[in-house]
N, C-alpha and C positions, 0 to 999 in steps of 0.2 A: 450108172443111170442108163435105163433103156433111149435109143434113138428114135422108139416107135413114139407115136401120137397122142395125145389123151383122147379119147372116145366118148365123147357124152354121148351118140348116137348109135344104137344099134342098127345092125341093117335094115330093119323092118321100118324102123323111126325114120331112118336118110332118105329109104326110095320115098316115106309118105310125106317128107319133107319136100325133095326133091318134085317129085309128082304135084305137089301143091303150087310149088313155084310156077310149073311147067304150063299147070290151067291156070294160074292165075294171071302169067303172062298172055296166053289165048287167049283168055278173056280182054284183055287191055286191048288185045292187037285187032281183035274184032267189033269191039264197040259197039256190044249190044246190048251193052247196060250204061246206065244213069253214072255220071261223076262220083253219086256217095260210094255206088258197086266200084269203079274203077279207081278210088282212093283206098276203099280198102283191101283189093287186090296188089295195089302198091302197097302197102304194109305190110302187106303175106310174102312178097317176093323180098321186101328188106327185111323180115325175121326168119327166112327162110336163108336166106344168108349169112346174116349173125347164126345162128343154130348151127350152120354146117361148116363155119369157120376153123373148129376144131380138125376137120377132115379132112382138111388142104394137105396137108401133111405126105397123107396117103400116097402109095407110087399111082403115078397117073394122075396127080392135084393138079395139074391144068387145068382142068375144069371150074374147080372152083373163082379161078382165074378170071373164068369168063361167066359165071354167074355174079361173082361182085363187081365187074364191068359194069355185064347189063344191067342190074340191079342200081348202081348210079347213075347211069347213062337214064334208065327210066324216070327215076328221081329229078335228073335237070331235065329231062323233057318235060315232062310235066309242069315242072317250076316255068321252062322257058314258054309254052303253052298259052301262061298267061300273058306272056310279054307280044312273042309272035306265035301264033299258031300254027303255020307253015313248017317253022325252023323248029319248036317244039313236040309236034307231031313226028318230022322224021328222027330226032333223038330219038324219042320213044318209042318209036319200031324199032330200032336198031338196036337200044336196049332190050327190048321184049323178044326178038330174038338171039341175041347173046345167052340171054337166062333160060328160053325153051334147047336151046345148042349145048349150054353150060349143063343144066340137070337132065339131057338123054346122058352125055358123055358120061358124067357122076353115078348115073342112076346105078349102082348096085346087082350085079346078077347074079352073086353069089358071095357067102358070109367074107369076112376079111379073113388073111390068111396071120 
């Protein structure tokens, strides 16, 4: 049995995975769209994480590390947002930048070997 990873993503698919994550965290972290935009930009950065689950694996899967951080990290900001704003706000930056940090590192700049 191979030790290598299963691959549901090709490269092409991981950077446009990654890259989506990456604006969709900017987007959050800038705020300059409406709650429905910045909800569903939180669900692009959590299926953008399920998706690239399989590619932890990879030498160099730290990354991914810190893309499903920030990726939950965002999720209880948000959540905690509604409780206090303050304390829910700085999750969510800190989340959002986890995930912009997580998919440069990820990001792919050449096929897998």
């Amino acid at each position: 049995m191979s030790s290598r990873p299963h691959r549901l993503l090709g490269v092409r698919a991981l950077q446009l995975v990654l890259f989506a994550a990456a604006l969709a965290a900017g987007a959050i972290l800038v705020s300059l769209f409406g709650d429905a935009v910045q909800l569903v930009c939180l669900g692009v950065i959590v299926v953008a994480t399920i998706l690239t689950a399989p590619m932890r694996g990879l030498e160099g899967g730290g990354w991914w590390s810190l893309l499903a951080v920030g990726a939950l990290a965002s999720v209880a900001g948000a959540a905690l947002a509604e409780l206090t704003e303050t304390v829910g706000g700085l999750v969510a930056v800190l989340g959002g930048a986890l995930v912009v940090v997580g998919a440069a590192i990820g990001f792919p700049l050449q096929d897998y070997e």
